[in-house]
C-alpha positions as CSV (number, residue, x, y, z in Angstrom):
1,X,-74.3,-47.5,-33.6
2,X,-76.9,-46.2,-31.6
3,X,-77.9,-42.7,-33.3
4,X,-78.9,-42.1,-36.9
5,X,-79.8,-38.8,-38.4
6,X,-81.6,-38.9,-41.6
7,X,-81.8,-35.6,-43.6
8,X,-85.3,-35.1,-45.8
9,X,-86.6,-33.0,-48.9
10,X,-89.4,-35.6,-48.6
11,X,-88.3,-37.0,-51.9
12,X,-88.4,-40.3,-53.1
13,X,-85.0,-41.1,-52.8
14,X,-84.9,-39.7,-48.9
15,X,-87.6,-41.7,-48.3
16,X,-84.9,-44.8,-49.5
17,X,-82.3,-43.6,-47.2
18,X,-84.9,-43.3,-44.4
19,X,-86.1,-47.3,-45.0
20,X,-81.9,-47.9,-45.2
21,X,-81.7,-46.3,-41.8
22,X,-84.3,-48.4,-40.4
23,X,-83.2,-51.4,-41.3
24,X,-79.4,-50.6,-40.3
25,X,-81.6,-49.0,-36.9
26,X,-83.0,-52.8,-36.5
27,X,-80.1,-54.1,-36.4
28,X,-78.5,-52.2,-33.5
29,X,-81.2,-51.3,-31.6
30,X,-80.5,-47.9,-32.6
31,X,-82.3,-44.6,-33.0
32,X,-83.4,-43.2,-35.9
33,X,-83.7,-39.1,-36.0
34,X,-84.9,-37.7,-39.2
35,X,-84.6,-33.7,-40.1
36,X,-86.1,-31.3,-42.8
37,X,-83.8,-28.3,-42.8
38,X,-85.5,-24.9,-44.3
39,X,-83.7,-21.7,-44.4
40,X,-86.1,-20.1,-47.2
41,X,-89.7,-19.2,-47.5
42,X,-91.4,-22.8,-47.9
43,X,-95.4,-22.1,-47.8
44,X,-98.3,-24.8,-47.8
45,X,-99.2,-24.9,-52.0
46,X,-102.9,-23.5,-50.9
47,X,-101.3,-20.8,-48.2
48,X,-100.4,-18.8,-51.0
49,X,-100.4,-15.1,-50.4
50,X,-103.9,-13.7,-50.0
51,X,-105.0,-10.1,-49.4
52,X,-102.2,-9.1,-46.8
53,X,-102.0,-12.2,-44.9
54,X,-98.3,-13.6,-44.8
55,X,-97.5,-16.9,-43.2
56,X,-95.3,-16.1,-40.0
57,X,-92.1,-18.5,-40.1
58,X,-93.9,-20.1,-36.7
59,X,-97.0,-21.1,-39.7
60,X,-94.0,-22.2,-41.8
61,X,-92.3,-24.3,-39.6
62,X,-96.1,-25.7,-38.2
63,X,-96.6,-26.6,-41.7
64,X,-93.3,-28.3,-42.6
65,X,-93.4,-30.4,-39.6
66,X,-97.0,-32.0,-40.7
67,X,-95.3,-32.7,-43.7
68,X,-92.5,-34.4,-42.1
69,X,-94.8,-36.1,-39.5
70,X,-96.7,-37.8,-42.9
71,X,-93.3,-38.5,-44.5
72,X,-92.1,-40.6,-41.3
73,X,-95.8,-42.1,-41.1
74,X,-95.3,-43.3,-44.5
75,X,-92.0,-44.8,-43.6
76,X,-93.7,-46.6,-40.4
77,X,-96.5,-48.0,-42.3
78,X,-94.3,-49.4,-45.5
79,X,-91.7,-50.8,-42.7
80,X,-94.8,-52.2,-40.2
81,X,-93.5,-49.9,-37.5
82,X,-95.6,-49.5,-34.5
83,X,-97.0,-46.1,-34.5
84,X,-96.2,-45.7,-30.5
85,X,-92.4,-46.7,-31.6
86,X,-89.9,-44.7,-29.6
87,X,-87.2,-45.3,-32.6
88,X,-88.1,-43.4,-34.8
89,X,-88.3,-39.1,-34.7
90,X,-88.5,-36.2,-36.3
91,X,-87.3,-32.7,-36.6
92,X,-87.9,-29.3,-38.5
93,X,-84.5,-27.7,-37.8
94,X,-84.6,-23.5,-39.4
95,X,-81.4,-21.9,-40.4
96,X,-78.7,-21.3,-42.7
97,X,-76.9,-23.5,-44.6
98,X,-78.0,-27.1,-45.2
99,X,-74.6,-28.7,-44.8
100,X,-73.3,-26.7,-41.8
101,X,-77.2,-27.5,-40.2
102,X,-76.8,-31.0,-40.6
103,X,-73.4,-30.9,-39.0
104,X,-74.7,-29.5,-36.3
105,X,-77.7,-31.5,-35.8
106,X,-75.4,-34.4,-36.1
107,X,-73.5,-33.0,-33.1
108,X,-76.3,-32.1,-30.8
109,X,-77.8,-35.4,-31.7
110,X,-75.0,-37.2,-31.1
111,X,-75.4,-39.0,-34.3
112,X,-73.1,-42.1,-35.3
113,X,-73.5,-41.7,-38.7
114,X,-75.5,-39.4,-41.2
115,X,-77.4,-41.8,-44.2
116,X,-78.9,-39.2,-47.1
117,X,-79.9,-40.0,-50.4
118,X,-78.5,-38.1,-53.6
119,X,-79.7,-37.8,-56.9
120,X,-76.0,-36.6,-57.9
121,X,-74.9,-33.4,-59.9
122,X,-73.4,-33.0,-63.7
123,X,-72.0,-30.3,-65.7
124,X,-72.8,-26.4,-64.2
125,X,-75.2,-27.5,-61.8
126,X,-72.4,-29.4,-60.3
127,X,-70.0,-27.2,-60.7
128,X,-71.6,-23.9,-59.4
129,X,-74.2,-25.8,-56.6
130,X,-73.0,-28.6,-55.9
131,X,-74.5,-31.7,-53.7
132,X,-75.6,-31.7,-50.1
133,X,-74.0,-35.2,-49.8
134,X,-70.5,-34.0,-51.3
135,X,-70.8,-31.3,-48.5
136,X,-71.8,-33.1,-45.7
137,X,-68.9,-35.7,-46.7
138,X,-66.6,-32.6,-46.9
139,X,-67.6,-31.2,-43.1
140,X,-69.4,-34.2,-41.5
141,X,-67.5,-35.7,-38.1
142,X,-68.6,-38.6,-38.6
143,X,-69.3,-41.6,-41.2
144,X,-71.7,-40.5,-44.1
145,X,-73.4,-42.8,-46.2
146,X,-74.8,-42.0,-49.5
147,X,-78.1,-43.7,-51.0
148,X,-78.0,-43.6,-54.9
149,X,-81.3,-42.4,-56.6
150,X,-81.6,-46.0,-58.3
151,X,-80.6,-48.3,-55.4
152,X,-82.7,-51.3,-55.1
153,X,-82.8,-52.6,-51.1
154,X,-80.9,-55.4,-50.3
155,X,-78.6,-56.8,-47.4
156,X,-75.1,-55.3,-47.3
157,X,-72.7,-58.2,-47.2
158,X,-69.5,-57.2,-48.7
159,X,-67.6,-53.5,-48.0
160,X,-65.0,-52.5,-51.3
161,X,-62.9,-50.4,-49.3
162,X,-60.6,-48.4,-51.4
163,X,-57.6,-47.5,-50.0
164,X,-54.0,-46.5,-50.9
165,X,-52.1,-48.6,-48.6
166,X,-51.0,-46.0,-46.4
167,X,-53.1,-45.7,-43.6
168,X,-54.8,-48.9,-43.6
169,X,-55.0,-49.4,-39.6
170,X,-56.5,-46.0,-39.1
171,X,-58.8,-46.3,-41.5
172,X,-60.5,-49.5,-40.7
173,X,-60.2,-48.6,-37.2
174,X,-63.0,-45.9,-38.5
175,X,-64.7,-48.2,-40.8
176,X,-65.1,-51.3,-39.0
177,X,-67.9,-50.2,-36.9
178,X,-70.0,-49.3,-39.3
179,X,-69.2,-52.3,-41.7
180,X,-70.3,-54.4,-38.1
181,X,-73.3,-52.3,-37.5
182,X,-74.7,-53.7,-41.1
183,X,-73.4,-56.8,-40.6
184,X,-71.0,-56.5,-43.8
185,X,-67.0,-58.1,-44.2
186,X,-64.5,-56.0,-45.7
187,X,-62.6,-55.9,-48.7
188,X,-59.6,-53.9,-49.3
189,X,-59.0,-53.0,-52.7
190,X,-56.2,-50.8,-54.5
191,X,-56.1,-49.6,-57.6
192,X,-52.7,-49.7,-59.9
193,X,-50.8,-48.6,-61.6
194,X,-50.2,-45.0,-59.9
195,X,-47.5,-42.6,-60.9
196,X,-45.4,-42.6,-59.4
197,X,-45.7,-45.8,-57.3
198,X,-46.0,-45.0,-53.5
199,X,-44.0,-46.7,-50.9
200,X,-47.0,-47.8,-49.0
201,X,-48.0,-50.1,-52.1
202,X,-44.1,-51.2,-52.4
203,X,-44.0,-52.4,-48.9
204,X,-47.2,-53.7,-48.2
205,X,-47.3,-57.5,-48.3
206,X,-50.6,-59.0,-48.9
207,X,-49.6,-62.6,-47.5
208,X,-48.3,-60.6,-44.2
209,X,-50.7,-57.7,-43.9
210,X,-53.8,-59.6,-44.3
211,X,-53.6,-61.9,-40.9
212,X,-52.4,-59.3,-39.0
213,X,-54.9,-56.8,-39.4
214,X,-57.4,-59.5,-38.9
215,X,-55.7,-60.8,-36.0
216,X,-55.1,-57.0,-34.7
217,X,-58.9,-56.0,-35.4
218,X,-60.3,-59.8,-34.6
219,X,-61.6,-60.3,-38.0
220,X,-63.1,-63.8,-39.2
221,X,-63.2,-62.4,-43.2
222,X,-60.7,-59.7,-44.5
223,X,-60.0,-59.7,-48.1
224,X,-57.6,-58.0,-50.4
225,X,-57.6,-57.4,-54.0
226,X,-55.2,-55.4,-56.5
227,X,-57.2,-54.2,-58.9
228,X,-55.2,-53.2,-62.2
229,X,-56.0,-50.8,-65.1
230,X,-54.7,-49.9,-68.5
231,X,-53.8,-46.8,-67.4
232,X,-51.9,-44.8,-64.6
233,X,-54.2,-43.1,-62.2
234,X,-57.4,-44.4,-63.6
235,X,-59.2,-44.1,-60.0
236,X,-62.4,-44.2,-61.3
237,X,-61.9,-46.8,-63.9
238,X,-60.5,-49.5,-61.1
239,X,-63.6,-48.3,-59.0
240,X,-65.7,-49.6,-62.0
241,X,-63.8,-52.5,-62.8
242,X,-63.5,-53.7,-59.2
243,X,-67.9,-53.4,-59.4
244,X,-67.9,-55.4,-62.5
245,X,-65.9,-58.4,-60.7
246,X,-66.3,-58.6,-57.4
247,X,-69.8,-57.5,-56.9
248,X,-69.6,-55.8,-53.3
249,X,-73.0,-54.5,-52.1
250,X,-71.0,-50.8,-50.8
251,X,-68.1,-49.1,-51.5
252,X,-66.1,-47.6,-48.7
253,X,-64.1,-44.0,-49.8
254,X,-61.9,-42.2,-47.6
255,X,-61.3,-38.2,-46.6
256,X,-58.4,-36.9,-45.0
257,X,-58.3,-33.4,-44.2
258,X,-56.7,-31.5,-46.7
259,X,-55.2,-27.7,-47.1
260,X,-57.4,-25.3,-49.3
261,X,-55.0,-25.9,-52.0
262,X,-55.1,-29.7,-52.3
263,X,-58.7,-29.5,-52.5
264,X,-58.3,-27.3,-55.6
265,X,-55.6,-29.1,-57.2
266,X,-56.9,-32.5,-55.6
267,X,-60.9,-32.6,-55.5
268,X,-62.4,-35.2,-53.8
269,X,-62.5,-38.6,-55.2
270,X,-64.6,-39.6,-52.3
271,X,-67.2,-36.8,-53.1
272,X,-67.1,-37.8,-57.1
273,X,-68.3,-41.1,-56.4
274,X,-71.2,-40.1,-54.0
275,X,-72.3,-38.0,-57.0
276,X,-72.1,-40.9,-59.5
277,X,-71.9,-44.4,-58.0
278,X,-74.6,-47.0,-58.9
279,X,-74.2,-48.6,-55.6
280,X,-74.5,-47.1,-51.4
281,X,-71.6,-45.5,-50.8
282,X,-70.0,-45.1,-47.2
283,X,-67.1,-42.0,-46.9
284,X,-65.1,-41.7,-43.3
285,X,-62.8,-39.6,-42.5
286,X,-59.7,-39.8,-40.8
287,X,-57.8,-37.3,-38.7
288,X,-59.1,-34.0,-37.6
């Protein structure tokens, strides 16, 4: 991992994604590249319209980027960053659409992964605007990994990855790197019973499986657990349980690209728990 981009309302729980990022950044001798995105009219509080003066989007932009250059000085200072540090940047990036301008930025940049913090979304708000994170999870190329509003800092150690047993190889080939990049082990986790049962969970033989995706992938650790509920399809339920009893630091969701009417009839499990999850959550996506 050698690029980071950091998306920033300057809140307090961006500012907790950017500290995340830096420490990940540490670790890899990576770069971190932190954006403010504005597509409306965002004035200083005391540039307020007077007589007929009206702050060009150049003023705008000058203004924002101040602002962002404080926000990252913050960061520096709380983090004992050297000031002249080369690892650390930032960006005021003007247009349309937050989700489809972090995209981007993520591909100009070259980014190996997008960390953002999220307050989350309930009821109508989450229903008609939705979260940036669920977005970016929804359009972003590459692994996105979602800070919760009341995440304390601490080491990641242990990766639940959920998965339904069907595409295991692909999808640690995707999440390995970043589980190596925080110095994390993986456990696989999946959640019964499902109705109806799949043929991937029938044929998959923990005693077999296990060793050879370590010895495929070269893993010391690899872990699986079944978690079981009370009821069929409780996805959210075994997410909760598996929390309660095996403590893992991050949780690990996956995306697989979908037609427009699976995601009506299917939403996102991976974007409902970036909304709601008490812990960081990483979301990858596999296939194009």
């Amino acid at each position: 991992m050698k690029n980071i981009l950091v998306p920033t309302d300057f809140s307090a729980n961006s500012m907790k994604a950017l500290r995340f990022a830096m420490k990940v950044a540490e670790k890899n001798n990576a770069k971190v590249h932190v954006i403010h995105q504005t597509s409306v009219l965002e004035l200083a509080p005391d540039s307020a319209f007077t007589g007929l003066y009206m702050p060009s989007q150049a003023d705008q932009v000058d203004y924002l980027q101040n602002e962002l250059s404080r926000f990252i000085s913050k960061a520096r200072k709380s983090l004992k960053i050297p000031a002249g540090s080369k690892t650390l940047s930032g960006e005021v990036v003007p247009g349309v659409g937050t989700s489809d301008i972090l995209v981007q930025t993520a591909k100009r940049l070259k980014a190996d992964c997008i960390i953002m913090g999220s307050t989350g979304a309930s009821g109508l708000k989450r229903l008609f605007i939705g979260s940036i994170a669920a977005q970016v999870i929804e359009k972003a190329p590459v692994p996105v990994i979602v800070i919760p509003d009341n995440f304390r800092h601490k080491e990641i150690r242990k990766i639940g990855y959920s998965s339904d047993l069907a595409h295991i190889e692909d999808e640690l080939a995707v999440l390995l790197p970043v589980a190596k990049s925080l110095g994390a082990d993986v456990e696989i986790f999946h959640i019964q019973p499902t109705f109806p049962t799949t043929n991937a969970f029938i044929e998959f033989d923990p005693e077999k499986a296990i060793p050879a995706l370590k010895k495929k992938f070269k893993l010391n650790e690899l872990h699986y657990k079944l978690v079981k509920t009370k009821q069929d399809n409780d996805f959210f339920g075994g997410v909760s349980k598996y929390r309660r009893t095996s403590h893992p630091d991050m949780i690990c969701t996956v995306t697989h690209k979908r037609s427009w009417v699976e995601k009506i009839l299917d939403p996102s499990k991976s974007k409902a728990i970036a909304y709601h999850n008490e812990l960081p959550v990483v979301c990858i996506k596999v296939g194009k």
